[in-house]
Structure formats: structure tokens, C-alpha cells
N, C-alpha and C positions, 0 to 999 in steps of 0.2 A: 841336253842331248846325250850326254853320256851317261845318265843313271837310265835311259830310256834304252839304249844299245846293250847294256848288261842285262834289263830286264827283258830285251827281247831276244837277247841271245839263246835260250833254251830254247822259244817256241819256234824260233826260227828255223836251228841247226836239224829240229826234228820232221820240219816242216819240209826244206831243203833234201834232207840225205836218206829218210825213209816214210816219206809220203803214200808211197800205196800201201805202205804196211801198217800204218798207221791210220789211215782214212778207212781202207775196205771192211777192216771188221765191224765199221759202224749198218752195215746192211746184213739182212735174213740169208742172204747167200749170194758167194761172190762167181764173178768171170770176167774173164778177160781173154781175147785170143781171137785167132785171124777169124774172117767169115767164114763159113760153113756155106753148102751150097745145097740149101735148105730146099730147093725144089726136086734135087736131084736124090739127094741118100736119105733116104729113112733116120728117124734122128737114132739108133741103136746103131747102124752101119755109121753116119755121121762122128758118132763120140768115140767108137773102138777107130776108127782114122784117127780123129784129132789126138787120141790119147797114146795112141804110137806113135804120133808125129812128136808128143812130146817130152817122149822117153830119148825118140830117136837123139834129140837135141840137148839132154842130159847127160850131164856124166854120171858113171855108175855110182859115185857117191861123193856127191859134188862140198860137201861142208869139208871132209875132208881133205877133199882133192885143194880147198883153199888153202888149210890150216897149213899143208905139209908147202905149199908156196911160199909162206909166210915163215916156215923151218926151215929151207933152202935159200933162206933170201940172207945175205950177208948181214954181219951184224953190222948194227947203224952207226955211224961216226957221230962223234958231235954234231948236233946241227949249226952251222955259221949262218946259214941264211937265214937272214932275218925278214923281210919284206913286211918290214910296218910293226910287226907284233910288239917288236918294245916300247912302239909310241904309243900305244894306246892307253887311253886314260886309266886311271890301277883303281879297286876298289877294296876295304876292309873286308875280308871275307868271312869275319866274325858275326855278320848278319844270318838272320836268320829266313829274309827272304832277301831276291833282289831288290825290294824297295825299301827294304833296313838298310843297303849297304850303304858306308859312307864313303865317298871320294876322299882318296885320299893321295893321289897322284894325277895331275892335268896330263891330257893331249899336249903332245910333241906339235910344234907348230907345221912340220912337214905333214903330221897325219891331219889336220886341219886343214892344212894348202890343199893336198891330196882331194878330201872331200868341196871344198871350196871348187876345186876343178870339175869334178864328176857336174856338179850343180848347176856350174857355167854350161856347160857341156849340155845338159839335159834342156836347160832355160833357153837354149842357143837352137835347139833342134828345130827341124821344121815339123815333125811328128807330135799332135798334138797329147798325146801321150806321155813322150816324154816330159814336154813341160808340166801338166798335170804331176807327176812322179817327183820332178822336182819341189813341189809345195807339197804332197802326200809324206819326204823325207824332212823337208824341212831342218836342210844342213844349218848347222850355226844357230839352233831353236829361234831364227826371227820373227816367229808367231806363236801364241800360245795353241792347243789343240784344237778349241772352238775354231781357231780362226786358219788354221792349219786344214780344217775338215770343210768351211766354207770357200776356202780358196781353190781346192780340188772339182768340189758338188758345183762352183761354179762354172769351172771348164767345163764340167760335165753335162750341163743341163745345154752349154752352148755346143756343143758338138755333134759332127755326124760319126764319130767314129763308133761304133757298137764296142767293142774291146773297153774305149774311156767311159760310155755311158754306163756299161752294168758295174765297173769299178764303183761310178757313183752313185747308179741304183742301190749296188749291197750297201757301201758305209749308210745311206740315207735308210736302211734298213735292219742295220745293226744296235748294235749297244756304244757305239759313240756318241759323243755329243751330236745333237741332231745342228744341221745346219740349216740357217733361213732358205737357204736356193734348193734344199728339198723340195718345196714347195714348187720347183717347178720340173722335179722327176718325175716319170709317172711309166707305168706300166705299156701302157698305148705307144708311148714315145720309142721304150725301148726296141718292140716288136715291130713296126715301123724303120725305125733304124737297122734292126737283126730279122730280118723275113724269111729266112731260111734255116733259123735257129728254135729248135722247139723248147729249148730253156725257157723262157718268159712264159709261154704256154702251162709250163707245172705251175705255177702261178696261179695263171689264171683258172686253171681247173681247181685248186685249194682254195681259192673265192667262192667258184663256185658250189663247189660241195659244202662250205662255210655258211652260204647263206639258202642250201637246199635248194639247186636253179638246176636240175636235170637238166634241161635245154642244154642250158651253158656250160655243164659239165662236157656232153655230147659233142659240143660246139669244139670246146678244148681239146678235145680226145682229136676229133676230125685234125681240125690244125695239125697236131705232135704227127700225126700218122701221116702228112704231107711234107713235113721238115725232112731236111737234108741234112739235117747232121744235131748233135746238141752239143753245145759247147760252152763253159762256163769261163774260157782264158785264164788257165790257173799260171799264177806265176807269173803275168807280165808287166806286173810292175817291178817286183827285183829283178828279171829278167833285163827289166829298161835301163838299170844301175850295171846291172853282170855284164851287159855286151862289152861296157865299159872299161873293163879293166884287162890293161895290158898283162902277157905272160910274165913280163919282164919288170914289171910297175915295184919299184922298194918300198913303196906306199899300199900293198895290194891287200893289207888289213883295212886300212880307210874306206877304202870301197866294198868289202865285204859287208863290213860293220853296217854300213846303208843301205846292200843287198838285205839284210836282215833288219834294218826297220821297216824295210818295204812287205818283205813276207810276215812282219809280227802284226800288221793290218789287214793283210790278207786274208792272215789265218784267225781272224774273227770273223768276216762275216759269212751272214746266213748261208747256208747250202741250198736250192731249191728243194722246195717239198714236193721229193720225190716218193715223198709215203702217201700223196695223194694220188700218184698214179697207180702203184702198187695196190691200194684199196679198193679202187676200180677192177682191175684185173683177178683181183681174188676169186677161187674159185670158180673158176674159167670164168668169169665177169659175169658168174652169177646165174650161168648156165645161158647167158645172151651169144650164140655163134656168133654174131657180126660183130660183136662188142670184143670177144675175146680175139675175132683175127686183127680188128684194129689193135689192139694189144699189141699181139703178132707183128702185127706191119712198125710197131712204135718198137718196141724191142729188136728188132732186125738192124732199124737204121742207128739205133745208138749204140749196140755192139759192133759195126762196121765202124761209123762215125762221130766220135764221141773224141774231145781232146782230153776229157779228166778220166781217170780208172774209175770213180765212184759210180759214172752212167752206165759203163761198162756192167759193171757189180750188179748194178739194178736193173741195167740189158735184162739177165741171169736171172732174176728172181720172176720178174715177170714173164720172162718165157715159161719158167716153171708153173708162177702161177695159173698162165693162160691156158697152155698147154699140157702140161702134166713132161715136159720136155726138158732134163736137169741134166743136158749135152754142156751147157754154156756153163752151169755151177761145177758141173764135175772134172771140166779144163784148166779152172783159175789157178787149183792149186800146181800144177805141174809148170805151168810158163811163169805164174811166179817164183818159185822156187827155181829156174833155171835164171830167171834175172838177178836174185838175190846171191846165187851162187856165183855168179860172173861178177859182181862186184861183193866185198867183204873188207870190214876195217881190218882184217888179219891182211892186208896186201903190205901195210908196211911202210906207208907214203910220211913222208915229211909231212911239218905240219904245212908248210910253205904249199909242199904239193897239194896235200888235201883240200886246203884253200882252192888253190889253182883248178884241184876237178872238182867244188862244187858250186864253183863260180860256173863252169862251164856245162853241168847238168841244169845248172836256172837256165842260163840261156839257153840249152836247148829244147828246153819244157817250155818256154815262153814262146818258142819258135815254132814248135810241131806238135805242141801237147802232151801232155803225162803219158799216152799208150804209145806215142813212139817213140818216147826220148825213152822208157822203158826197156822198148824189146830193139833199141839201139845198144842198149849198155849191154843188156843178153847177147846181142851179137858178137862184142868187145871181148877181149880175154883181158884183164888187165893184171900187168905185173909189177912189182916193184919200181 
């Protein structure tokens, strides 16, 4: 357990504290930002509004305007608070990755009870969720990973919850060890359980383009263009650990440290292939009007409704490409950069505190998804 928490502590913390900045440059062009009211303003009148709108909400030079927060902010005392960080297992740091390192200091048995609790805690829930999270962390390594990864895909194939199913759609889709109860995931099942979610749908539109089935391509487009939202629940399995932990908990490394085996699984698997809708839409879809407003209508509801920033991103590209309309790419960068400026490691927090608020950004991406826990934090001023 503990050479797994050291190695998953890098992909974790990056996964955790700058996620859209770190996810969105994977797309041909980003956005992100409220609805536009696409029937009403020409999209030229449209983007000189949104781009006022978010000047208006900037400061005039907002990197600065943090740095000198951070020169005003009293110099730091010793830190005395400790919450967990001495118990954590210690390793040789003379490795040269995390999986050269060698232990060389055990878990304090308070940071052990600590996680031993979160575990109860989760196995105890009535959210089938949670207990799934509980065998996905796998406190105390009582399973090797194989069996770590069948114990999850099993919850998963039995449930109705959509949130647990695509947990173990993706791992049964990733580069883990595959599990026997794959065998009884299947793509049908999840769409079924999530009807209103046009995630599963890229899918099955990459099927179909895979094995040249126009119909079924069409078939897929149709569906996306009728979805209410697309959502891929980022983050709720550390989310499921993060709600957990008290402000006040002396243990509150224990539970981070499983926040982030939870997000270092996360953040392997697959992302929908969204380069199979994108391909469709190229070229205003190839000069097909009805193909390119279904486009249109697919890009509308995932820039409104969308829990991850990446749909959002892709919202963007495909309006571009359908339309020749780059209102939505030429937004992203101005409300991002208003988020990023409202939050900065120049604010100066304890390491205690820093813990403390990114315990509490999982939970609330787990809660309301990446684009509003986002332009939440934009909202925030936060100070020392």
C-alpha cells in the first residue's frame, strides 16, 4: 500500500489541483463558459458579449494581483500542525523512480486506524458506490490487484447505479489487469442504465465508423443529439474518500493519501472517443446541412451540460468545425485564466491547509462536476 501511495502521489496531486489545465490542451481547441443564446445574437455580437463579460470579471492583471497577495501575507511561523503528515510511511529518496524507492520508515499505526476507519466507513455505507471505492482503495492491501480490480467490475456489472457502472465500464477498458466479470460489462447495459447521457453514445459511434456502418454511425449522431447532458463523473471515487474527512481529523494525511489512490485509477482510464465525433463534424460534416446542425444541436448540449471541462473543449471544436463559429474557442481562454487567477500556490496556505482545500475541490467536482466546481473557485477570492 505504501509504495502504491508514493507512486500515485504525482499523478494524483496533478490530477486533483490542475486538471483542466492539464486535460484541455489534449483537444484542437478549447472552451469553456456559460450558454450563449444562440438563437438570439448572431455568433460575432455573441462572442464581443461573452468576451466583455469576461474582462468584466478579471482583474486588470490578475498573476500579479496574486503574487503581491502572497508579498503581503505575513511571514509563515513554524508550522506545529501536523495532521497525519509525520505518520506517513517514509521512503529512500535516492530512487530514481517511485518504484525504485525503498521503504524505509512504516505507517504510524494512528495513520493505519485513520484509513482502517475511512474503509469501515465506505463498506458500511448504504451507497453502492461507496462500497465499490472501498475495494477500488483496497486499505491494508487485502487483495492483490487482479483481485482488487474483480472485486470493483463485480459491484459494477450488479448495479444500477450509472456513476458505479462506467467506473467499471472504463477500468474493464483500460490497461489494468482485465477482470473475469468484464465479461459481463457491456456497452447496452451502460446506456440503459444512463439514458440521458450521450457519453456511451461516442462509443458507439467509434464502432461504428470502425467497422464502416453509416447507418449506425447516423444512428449514434441521432441518439448524442437527443442526450441531456454528457457526463463522464470525474472524480467520484476520491470524491467518495474526500467527503470523509473531517476539517479537524490529526489523521487527515490518512485520508488524503486514499483520496489519491482513488484519483491514480481514475486517471488511467480511457477518455471517450471524442475524436470520433469531431471527424463527423469536419468540414461542416462534409457539406451535409442536416448532419452539420445535428452537430450543432450535439455541441450546444455539451457546452451547457457537460460535468468534465474536456466535453466542454470539444463543445468548441465542433461548433467550429460545423459551423465555421469559434465564439466558444475564443471564450475558454479568458474564464480560464480568471479561475486560475482566483486560485494560485502563491496564496501561502499550510501544508495542513492545502490538504484541507484539495480535499475539498474533489468533493466538490465529485459533486457538481469539473465546470462548476471551476467557475466556483473563480467565484472565491481566496487569501491566506
Amino acid at each position: 500500500m505504501a509504495r502504491r501511495i508514493a507512486a500515485a502521489v504525482g499523478v494524483g496531486v496533478l490530477l486533483i489541483a490542475g486538471w483542466w489545465v492539464l486535460r484541455a490542451p489534449a483537444i484542437e481547441h478549447h472552451a469553456v463558459a456559460a450558454p450563449p443564446e444562440i438563437d438570439i445574437d448572431p455568433p460575432a455580437m455573441r462572442a464581443r458579449r461573452e468576451a466583455a463579460l469576461a474582462l468584466a470579471m478579471m482583474p486588470d492583471d490578475p498573476w500579479t494581483f496574486a503574487q503581491s497577495l502572497a508579498a503581503s501575507a505575513p511571514d509563515k511561523a513554524e508550522d506545529k500542525e501536523d495532521c497525519g503528515i509525520g505518520g506517513r510511511p517514509g521512503f529512500d529518496e535516492a530512487g530514481n523512480s517511485p518504484q525504485a524507492r525503498v521503504q524505509i520508515r512504516g505507517a504510524s499505526s494512528r495513520y493505519a486506524s485513520a484509513q482502517a476507519r475511512v474503509d469501515a466507513a465506505l463498506r458500511s455505507s448504504a451507497d453502492p458506490l461507496d462500497r465499490a471505492v472501498a475495494d477500488l482503495v483496497n486499505a491494508g492491501n487485502m487483495r492483490s490487484e487482479s483481485g482488487r480490480n474483480e472485486a470493483v467490475v463485480q459491484q459494477a456489472a450488479a448495479t444500477t447505479d450509472a456513476r458505479l457502472y462506467a467506473l467499471g465500464y472504463g477500468m474493464c477498458h483500460s490497461n489494468l489487469p482485465t477482470a473475469p466479470s468484464c465479461r459481463s460489462i457491456s456497452l447496452d447495459r451502460w446506456i440503459q442504465l444512463d439514458p440521458d447521457n450521450g457519453v456511451p453514445w461516442l462509443t458507439v459511434l467509434s464502432q461504428a465508423q470502425t467497422r464502416g456502418d453509416a447507418a449506425g454511425a447516423r444512428a449514434a449522431m441521432s441518439h448524442m443529439a437527443a442526450a441531456t447532458r454528457f457526463d463522464i463523473y470525474p472524480q467520484v471515487a476520491a470524491g467518495a474518500i474526500a467527503s470523509r474527512a473531517a476539517k479537524d481529523d490529526p489523521e487527515l494525511a490518512a485520508v488524503k493519501d486514499l483520496a489519491l489512490e482513488a484519483s491514480a485509477v481514475e486517471a488511467i482510464l480511457p477518455l471517450p472517443p471524442f475524436q470520433a465525433l469531431t471527424q463527423v463534424c469536419r468540414d461542416k460534416a462534409g457539406g451535409d446541412v442536416e448532419l452539420a446542425q445535428t452537430c450543432r444541436t450535439i455541441s450546444d448540449t455539451m457546452y451547457v451540460h457537460s460535468d468534465n471541462l474536456i466535453s466542454q473543449s470539444v463543445s468548441a471544436a465542433v461548433l467550429l468545425q460545423a459551423t465555421g463559429d469559434a465564439s466558444r474557442r475564443d471564450f475558454i481562454p479568458a474564464e480560464r485564466a480568471v479561475a486560475e487567477a482566483r486560485w494560485s500556490p502563491a496564496t501561502g496556505f499550510s501544508a495542513c491547509q492545502e490538504m484541507r482545500d484539495s480535499l475539498d475541490r474533489v468533493v466538490r467536482t465529485a459533486r457538481v462536476g469539473e465546470v462548476e466546481a471551476m467557475r466556483e473557485r473563480a467565484r472565491q477570492f481566496v487569501t491566506p
